[in-house]
DOMIPA-446886 format. One record per residue (C-alpha): residue in three letters; residue number from 1; x, y, z. Coordinates in steps of 0.25 Angstrom, whole numbers, plus 5000, padded with zeros to 4 digits. Last residue first. Layout:
+---------+-----+------+------+------+
: residuo : num :   xx :   yy :   zz :
+---------+-----+------+------+------+
:     ala : NUM :    X :    Y :    Z :
...
+---------+-----+------+------+------+
***
This chain:
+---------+-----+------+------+------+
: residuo : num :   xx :   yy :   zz :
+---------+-----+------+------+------+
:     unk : 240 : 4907 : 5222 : 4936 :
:     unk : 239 : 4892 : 5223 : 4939 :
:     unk : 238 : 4889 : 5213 : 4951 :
:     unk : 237 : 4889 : 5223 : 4961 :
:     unk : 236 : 4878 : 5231 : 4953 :
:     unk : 235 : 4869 : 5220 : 4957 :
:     unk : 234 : 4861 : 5217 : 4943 :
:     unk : 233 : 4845 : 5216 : 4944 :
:     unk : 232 : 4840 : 5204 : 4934 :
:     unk : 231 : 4834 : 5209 : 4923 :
:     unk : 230 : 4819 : 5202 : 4922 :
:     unk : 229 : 4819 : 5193 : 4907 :
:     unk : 228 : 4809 : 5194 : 4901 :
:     unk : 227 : 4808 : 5183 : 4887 :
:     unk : 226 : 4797 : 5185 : 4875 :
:     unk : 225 : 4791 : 5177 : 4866 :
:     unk : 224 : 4781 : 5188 : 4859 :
:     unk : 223 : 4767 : 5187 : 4852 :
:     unk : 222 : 4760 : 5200 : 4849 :
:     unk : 221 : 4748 : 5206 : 4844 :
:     unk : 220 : 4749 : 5218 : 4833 :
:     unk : 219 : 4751 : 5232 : 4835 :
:     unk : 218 : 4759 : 5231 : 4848 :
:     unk : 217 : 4766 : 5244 : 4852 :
:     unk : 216 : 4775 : 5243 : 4866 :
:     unk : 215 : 4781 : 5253 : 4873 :
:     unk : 214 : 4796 : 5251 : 4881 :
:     unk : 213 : 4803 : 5254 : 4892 :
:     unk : 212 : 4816 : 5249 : 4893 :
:     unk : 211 : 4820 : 5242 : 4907 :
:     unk : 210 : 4824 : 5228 : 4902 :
:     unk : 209 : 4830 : 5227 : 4887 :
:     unk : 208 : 4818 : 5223 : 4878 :
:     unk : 207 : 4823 : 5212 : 4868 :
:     unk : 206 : 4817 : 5211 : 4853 :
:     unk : 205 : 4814 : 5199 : 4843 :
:     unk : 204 : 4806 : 5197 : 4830 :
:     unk : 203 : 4798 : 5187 : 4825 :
:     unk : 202 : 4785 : 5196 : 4826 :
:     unk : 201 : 4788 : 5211 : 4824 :
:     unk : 200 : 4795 : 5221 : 4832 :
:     unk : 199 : 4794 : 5234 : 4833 :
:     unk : 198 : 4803 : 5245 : 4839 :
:     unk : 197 : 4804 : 5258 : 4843 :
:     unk : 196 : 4813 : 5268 : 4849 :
:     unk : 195 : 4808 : 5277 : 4858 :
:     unk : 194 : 4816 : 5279 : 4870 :
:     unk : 193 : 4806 : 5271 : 4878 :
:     unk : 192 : 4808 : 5258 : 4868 :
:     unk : 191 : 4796 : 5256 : 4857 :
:     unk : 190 : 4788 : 5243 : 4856 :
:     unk : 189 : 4783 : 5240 : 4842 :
:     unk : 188 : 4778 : 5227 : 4841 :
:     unk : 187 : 4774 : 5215 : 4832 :
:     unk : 186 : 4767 : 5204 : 4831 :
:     unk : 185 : 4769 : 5187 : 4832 :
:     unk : 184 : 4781 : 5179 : 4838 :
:     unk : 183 : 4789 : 5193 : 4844 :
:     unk : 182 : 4803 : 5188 : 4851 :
:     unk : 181 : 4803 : 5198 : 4863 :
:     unk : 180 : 4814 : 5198 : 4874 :
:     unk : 179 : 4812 : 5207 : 4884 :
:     unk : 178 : 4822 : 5213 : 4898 :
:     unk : 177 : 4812 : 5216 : 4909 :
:     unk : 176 : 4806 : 5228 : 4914 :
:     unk : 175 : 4800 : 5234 : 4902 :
:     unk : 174 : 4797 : 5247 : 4904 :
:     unk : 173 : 4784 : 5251 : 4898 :
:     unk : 172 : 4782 : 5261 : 4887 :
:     unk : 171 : 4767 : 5261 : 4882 :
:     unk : 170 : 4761 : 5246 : 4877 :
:     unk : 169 : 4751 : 5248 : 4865 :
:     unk : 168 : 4744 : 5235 : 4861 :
:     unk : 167 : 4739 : 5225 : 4850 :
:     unk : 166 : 4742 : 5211 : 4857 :
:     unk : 165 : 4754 : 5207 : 4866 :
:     unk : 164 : 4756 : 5192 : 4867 :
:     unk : 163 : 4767 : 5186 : 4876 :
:     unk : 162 : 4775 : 5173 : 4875 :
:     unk : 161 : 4784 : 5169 : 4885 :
:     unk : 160 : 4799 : 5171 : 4892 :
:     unk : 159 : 4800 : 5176 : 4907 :
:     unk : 158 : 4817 : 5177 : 4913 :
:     unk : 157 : 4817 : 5182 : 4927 :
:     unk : 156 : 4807 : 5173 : 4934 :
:     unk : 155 : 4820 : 5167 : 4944 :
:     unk : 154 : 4818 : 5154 : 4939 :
:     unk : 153 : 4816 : 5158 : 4923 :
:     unk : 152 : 4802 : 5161 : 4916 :
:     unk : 151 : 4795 : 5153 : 4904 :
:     unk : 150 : 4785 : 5153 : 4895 :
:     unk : 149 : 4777 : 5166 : 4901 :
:     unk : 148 : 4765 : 5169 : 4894 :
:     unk : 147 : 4759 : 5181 : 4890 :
:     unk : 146 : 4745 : 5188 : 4884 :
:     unk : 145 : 4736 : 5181 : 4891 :
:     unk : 144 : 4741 : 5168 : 4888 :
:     unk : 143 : 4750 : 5168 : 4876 :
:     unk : 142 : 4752 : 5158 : 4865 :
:     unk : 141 : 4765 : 5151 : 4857 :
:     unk : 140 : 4771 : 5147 : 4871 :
:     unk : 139 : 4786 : 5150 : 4873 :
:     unk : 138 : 4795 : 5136 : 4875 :
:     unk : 137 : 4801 : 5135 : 4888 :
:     unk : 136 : 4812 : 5126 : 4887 :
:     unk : 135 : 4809 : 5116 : 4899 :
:     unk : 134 : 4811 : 5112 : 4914 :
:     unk : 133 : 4806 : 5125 : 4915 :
:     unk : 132 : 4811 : 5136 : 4929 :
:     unk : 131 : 4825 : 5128 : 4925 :
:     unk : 130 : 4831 : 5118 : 4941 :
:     unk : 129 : 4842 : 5119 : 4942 :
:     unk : 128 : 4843 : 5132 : 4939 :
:     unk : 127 : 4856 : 5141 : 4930 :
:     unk : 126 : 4860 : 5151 : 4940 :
:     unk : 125 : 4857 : 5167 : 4940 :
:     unk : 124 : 4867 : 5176 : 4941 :
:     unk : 123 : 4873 : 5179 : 4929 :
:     unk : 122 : 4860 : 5179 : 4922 :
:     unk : 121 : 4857 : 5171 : 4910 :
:     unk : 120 : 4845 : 5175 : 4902 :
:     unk : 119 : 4847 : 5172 : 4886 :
:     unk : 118 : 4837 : 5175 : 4876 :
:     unk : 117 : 4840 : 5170 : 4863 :
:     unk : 116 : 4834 : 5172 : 4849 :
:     unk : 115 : 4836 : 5160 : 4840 :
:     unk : 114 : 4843 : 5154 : 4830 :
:     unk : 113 : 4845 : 5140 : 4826 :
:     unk : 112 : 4850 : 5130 : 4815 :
:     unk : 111 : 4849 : 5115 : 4815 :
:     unk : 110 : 4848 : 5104 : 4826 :
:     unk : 109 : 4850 : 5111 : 4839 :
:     unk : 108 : 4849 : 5102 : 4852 :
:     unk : 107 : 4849 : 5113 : 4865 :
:     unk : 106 : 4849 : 5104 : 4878 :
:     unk : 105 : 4844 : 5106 : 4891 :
:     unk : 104 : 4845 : 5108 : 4905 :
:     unk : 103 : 4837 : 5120 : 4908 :
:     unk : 102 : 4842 : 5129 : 4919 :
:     unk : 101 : 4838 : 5142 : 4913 :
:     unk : 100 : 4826 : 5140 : 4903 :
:     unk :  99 : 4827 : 5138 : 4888 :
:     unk :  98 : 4816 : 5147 : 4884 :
:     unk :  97 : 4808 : 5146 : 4870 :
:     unk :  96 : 4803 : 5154 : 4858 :
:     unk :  95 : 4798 : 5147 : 4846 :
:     unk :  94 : 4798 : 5155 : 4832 :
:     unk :  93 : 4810 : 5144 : 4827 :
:     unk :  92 : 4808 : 5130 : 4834 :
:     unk :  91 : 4810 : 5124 : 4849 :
:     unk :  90 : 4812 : 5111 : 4851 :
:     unk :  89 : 4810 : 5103 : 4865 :
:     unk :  88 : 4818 : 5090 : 4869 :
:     unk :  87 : 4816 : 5080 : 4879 :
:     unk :  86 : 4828 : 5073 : 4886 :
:     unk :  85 : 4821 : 5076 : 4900 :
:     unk :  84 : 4835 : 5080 : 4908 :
:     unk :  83 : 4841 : 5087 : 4894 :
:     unk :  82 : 4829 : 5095 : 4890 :
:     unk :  81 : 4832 : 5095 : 4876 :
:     unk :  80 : 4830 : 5108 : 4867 :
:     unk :  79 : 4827 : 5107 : 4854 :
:     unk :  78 : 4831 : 5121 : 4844 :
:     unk :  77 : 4822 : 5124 : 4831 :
:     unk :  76 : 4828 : 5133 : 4819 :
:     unk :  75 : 4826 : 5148 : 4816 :
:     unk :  74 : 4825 : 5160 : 4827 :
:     unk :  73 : 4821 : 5151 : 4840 :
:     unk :  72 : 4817 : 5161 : 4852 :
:     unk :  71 : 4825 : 5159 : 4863 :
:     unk :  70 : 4825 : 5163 : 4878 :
:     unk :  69 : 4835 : 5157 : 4886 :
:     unk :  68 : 4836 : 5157 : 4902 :
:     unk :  67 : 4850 : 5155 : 4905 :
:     unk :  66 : 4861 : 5143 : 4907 :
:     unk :  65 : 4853 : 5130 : 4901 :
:     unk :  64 : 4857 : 5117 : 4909 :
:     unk :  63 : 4864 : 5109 : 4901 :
:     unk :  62 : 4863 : 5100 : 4889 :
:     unk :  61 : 4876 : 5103 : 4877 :
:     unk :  60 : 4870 : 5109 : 4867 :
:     unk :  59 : 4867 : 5101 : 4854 :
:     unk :  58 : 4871 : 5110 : 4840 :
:     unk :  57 : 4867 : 5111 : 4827 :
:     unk :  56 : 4867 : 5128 : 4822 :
:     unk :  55 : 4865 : 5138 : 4831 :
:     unk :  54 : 4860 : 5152 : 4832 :
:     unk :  53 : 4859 : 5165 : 4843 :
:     unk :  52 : 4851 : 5179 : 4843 :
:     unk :  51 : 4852 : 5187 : 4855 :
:     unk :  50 : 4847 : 5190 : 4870 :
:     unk :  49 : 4856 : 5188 : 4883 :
:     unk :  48 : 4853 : 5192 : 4896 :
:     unk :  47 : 4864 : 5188 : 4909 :
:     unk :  46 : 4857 : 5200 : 4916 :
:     unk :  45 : 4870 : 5205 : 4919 :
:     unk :  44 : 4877 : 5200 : 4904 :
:     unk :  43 : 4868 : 5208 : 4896 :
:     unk :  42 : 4866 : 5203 : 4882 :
:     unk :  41 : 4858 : 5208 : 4870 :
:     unk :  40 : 4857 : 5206 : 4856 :
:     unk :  39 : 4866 : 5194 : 4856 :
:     unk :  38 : 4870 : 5187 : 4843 :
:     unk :  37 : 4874 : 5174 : 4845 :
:     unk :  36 : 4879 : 5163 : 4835 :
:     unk :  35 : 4881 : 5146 : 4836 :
:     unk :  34 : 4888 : 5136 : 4828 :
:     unk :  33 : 4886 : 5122 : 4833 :
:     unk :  32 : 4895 : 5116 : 4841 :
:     unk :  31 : 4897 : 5100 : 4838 :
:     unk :  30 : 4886 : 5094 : 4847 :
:     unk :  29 : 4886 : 5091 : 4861 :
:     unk :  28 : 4887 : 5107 : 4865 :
:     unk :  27 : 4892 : 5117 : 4873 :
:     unk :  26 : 4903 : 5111 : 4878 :
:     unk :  25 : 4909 : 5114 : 4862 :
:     unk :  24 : 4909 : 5130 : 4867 :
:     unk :  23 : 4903 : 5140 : 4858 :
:     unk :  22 : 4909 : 5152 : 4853 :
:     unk :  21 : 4896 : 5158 : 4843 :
:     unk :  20 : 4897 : 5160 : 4829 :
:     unk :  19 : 4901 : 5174 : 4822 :
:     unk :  18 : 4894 : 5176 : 4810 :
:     unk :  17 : 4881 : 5171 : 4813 :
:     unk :  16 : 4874 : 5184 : 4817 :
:     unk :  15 : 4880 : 5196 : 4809 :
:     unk :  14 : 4868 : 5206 : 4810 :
:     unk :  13 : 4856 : 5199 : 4819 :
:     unk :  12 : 4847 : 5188 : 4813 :
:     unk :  11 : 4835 : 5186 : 4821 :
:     unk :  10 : 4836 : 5199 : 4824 :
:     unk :   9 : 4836 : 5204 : 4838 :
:     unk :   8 : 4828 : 5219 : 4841 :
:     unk :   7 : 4832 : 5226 : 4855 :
:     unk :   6 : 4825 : 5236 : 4862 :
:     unk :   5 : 4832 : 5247 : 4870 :
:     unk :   4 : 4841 : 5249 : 4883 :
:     unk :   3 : 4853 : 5258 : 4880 :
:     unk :   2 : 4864 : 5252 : 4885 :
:     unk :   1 : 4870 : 5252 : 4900 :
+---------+-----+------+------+------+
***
């Protein structure tokens, strides 16, 4: 197993765009449009993906949508269609939002896109008939008491929202559940178990492996769109 620690994206990773993606015509109505990915993490057990993805023009072909997805939009604005209502929502660059499992929907680009992705798909867990929101869940712009929860899957695994942590000092804490951070407003430092330290600064993104304990050092109030996902137990018999 690799060493557990904190990782940092870049809104521009080393070399992204020189290799576009392999995508499939069935994909789409439109002409295919010319994708790239670059992944920061992946871990096919948990069916947990994490990265930085783009596109240009493109109209996805309408089906349910296969995974929970959390995205925060980089540069350019996306329109989502709800393909049993016909009516459309738009999400713009700064925005966060969740395409939940189950969705049937339609991804309508008009211009160029990047985004941070968040991507839960486990193995073993089948697309619902019927989605936990009949809706991309967009995340608010205001905290009640501190937190809010935007959205949360079926089974209560997958939780994305808005949180706000003012002026504090957390000590080490083992965080239970794999975290994905995009910060809107503030900064932190938060320092891994073993020591190493890092800070953060709004506009930034960061991803918390599961089971790493952690302190936390907030010198200014915060705002963060984040997504926690619970790790999903692996029988040892399904290991190959």
């Amino acid at each position: 197993m690799s060493e557990k620690k904190i990782i940092r994206l870049s809104q521009t990773p080393p070399e992204f765009g020189d290799t576009p993606d392999e995508l499939a015509p069935e994909m789409f109505v439109s002409t295919l449009p010319i994708q790239h990915s670059h992944s920061y993490f992946e871990d096919d057990e948990q069916g947990l993906y994490i990265g930085v993805w783009d596109t240009d023009d493109m109209v996805e072909a309408a089906n349910p949508y296969p995974c929970d997805e959390f995205m925060v939009i980089i540069e350019g604005s996306v329109e989502i269609k709800n393909v049993q209502s016909g009516l459309s929502e738009t999400v713009h660059a700064g925005e966060s939002f969740v395409i939940p499992k189950g969705y049937n929907c339609q991804w309508r680009q008009q211009g160029y896109l990047r985004k941070f992705y968040v991507i839960s798909e486990h193995p073993n867990e089948m697309i619902p008939q019927q989605p936990s929101l009949s809706a991309i869940a967009k995340i608010n712009s205001k905290t009640q008491q501190g937190k809010n929860f935007c959205y949360q899957d079926n089974n209560q695994r997958f939780t994305a929202g808005l949180k706000e942590n003012f002026i504090s000092e957390v000590p080490l804490t083992l965080n239970s559940n794999n975290t994905f951070i995009y910060l809107k407003k503030g900064s932190v430092t938060i320092t891994e178990s073993a020591g190493k330290e890092h800070t953060f600064r709004s506009g930034e993104a960061f991803f918390i492996p599961a089971n790493l304990a952690c302190s936390w050092s907030f010198t200014e109030n915060t705002l963060q769109h984040y997504v926690e996902i619970t790790p999903v137990k692996v029988d040892q018999n399904e290991r190959h």
